[in-house]
N, C-alpha and C positions, 0 to 999 in steps of 0.2 A: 597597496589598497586592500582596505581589510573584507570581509564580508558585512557587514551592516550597509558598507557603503554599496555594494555594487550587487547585493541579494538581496532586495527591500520585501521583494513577495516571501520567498524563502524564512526569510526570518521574522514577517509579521506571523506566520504562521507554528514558527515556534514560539512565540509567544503566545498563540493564542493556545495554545494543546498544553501548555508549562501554567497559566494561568489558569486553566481549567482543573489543574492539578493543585491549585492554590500555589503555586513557586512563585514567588518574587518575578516582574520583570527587568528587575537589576539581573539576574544568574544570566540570562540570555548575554551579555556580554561578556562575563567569566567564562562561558563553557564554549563560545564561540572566539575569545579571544586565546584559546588553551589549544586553539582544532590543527589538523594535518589535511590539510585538501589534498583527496587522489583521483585520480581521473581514470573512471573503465570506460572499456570498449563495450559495445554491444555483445551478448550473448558471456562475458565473462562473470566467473563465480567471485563475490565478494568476500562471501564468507562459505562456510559447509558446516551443518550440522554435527555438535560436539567441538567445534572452535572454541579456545577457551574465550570467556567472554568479560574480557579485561576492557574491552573497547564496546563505544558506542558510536551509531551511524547516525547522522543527520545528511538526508538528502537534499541537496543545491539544487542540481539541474538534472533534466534526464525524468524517466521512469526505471523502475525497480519491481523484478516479483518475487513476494515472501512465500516459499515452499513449506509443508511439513514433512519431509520424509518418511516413509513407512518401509516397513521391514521387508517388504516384497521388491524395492526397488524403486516401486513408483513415487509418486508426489501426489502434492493437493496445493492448488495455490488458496494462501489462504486471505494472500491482498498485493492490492496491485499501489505502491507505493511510488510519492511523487514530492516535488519541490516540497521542504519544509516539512518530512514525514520524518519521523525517529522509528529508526529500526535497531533492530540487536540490541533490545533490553530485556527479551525475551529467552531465560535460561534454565537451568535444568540442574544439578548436584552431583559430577557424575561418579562412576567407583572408587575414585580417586580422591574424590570429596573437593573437587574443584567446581567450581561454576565452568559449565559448555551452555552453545549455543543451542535452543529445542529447536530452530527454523537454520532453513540454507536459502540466501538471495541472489538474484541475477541477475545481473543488468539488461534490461529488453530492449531500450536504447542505450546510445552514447550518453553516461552518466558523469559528475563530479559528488562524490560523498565527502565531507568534513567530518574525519576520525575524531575522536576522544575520549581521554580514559575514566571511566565509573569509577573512580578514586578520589578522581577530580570533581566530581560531582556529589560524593560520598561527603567529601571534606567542605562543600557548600553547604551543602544539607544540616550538617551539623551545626553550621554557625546560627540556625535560627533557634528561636525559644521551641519550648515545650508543645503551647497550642499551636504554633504552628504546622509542627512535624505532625501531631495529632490530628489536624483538618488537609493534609497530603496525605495519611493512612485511612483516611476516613474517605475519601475522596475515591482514594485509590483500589479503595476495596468496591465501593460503587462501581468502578467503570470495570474491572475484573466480573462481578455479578452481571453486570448489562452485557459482558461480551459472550459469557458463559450460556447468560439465556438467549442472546441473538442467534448463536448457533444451534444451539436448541431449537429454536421456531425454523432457521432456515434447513434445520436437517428434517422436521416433519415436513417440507412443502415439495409436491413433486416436481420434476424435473422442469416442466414449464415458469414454474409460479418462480423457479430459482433465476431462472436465463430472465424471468421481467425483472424481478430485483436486481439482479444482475447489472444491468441495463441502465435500470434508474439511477443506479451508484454512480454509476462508470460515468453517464450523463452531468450529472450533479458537480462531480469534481471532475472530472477530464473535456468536459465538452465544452462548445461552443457554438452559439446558437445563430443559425441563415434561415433562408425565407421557405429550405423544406423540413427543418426541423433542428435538432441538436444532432450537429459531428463528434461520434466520438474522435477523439485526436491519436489515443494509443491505437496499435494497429497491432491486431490480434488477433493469431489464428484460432480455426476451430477447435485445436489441437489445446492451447491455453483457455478457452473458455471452457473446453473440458473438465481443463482442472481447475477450474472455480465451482462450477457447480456437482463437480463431482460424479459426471457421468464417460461415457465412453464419447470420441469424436462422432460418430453417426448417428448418434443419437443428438447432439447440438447441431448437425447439419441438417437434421431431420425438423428441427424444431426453428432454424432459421429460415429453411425452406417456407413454413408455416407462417409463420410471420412476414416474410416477405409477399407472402401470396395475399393474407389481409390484410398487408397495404403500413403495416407498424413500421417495416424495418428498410433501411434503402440500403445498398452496397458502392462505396465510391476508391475503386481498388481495391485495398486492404484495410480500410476504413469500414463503420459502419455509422449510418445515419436514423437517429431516431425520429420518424416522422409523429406529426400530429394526425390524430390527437394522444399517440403514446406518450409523445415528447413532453406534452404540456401538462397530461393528466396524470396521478396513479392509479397505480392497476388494484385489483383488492388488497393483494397478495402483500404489494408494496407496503401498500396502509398498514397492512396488518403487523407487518414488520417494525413498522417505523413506532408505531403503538408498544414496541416490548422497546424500546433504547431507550435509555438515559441519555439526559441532557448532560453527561458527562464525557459522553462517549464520542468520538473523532468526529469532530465537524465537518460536513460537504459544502463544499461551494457553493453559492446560487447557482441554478440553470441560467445558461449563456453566459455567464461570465468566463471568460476562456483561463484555464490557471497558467498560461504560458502568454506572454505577453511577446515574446518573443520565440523562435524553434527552440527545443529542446538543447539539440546539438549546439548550438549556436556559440560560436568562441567570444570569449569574454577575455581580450588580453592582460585586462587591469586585474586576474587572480590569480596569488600566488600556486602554481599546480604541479603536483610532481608527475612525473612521464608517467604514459597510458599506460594501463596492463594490462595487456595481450589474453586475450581468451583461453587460456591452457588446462585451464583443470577444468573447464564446464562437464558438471555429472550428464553422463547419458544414462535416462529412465530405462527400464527393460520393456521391451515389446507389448510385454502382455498386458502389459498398463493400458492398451489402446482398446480393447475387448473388453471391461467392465461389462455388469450388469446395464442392460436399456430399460428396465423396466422403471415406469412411471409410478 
């Protein structure tokens, strides 16, 4: 049983991020009929920073988060990646004059990723005419520009205005909506939503605190629940954000629409999958990572 048949969310979604690119939705079954399905464990490294980048990820099942590396040690997550997400297209030129990886990923849950190789995709590419490759460069510099200026906007907002944004994202595409608000479904410590917005953990615990107290935020385990009227409205910060993207740029899911119809984890016999890998290389950050700057 191949994937189209037994990943119908998964792969409506790479259609839809290929099509935004202007790509045919005929490739969607060349590049998915060419793939290596592998299965991680929770907490293992897929790839690391500087990996040569011969291969490409499409995520199946599970969550995934994309790190950047910095030379101190630490990290910055720069996305929390899900069903139907393309990662490791994202490279670098290195001494060597090879192509390496700029980002390192990890599996946060029990993941399955569909390998394939940028060769493979290289050698599609080519078979279209002239405009067409022209309106994918054209496209493609679009959504490069809108990501270049979204971080822009999200690095002048202070630590607050990041954790709502934050929020709303997380909401948007991970959640799923009951009668006190939207659950987010990834379960994420204070420790990772550090490194989304780029602060120290006490200072996120500081600012959940805060929110919890005016009534936005609910805690259900390791869960977190976005209540109304956070859940339903945007915050300024939101708007203001949402106002710098291109309509080219990674679509969110409606709120309540849950993007897991079924658990993450959840075994799928009918896919062909090669044995787990064991968590062995997961980078440990350095200490000092945790002490960042607090200031707002």
């Amino acid at each position: 049983m191949n994937l189209p048949e037994t990943g119908s969310e998964a792969r409506n979604r790479l259609e839809m991020q290929l099509g935004e690119l202007g790509i045919p939705a005929k490739f969607v079954d060349e590049i998915i009929g060419h793939h290596t399905l592998v299965n991680y464990n929770k907490g293992s490294m897929i790839f690391l920073q500087g990996s040569p980048a011969d291969l490409l990820f499409w995520v199946f099942t599970g969550l995934v988060k994309v790190y950047c590396p910095r030379s101190d040690g630490t990290r910055i997550m720069v996305k929390l990646a899900g069903s139907g997400d393309l990662i490791g297209h994202i490279d670098y030129i290195d001494s060597r004059g090879r192509r390496a990886q700029v980002f390192e990923v990890e599996a946060l849950t029990k993941c399955s990723v569909a390998l394939f190789t940028r060769d493979h995709v290289i050698k599609l590419l080519q078979s279209l005419d002239h405009a067409g490759l022209l309106q994918i460069i054209e496209r493609l510099n679009t959504l490069w520009s809108s990501t270049a200026q979204w971080f822009g906007a999200f690095l002048g907002m202070s630590f607050r205005e990041r954790l709502e944004v934050v929020l709303h994202e997380l909401g948007a595409k991970f959640g799923v909506r009951d009668k006190r608000g939207i659950l987010l479904m990834p379960e994420l410590s204070h420790a990772d939503i550090a490194d989304i917005i780029g602060s120290s953990r006490p200072m996120v615990s500081r600012l959940i605190a805060e929110m919890t107290e005016e009534g936005h935020l609910l805690r259900q385990g390791k869960q977190f629940v976005l209540r109304e009227p956070f859940a339903g409205g945007e915050s300024d910060s939101a708007n203001q954000l949402k106002e710098r993207r291109n309509s080219y740029q990674e679509s969110s899911l409606p709120l309540g629409r849950p993007l897991f119809k079924r658990p993450a984890g959840e075994k799928n016999g009918r896919l062909p999958v090669s044995h787990v890998v064991p968590p062995l290389s997961k980078r440990v950050p350095k200490d000092s990572a945790s002490e960042r700057r607090e200031a707002c």
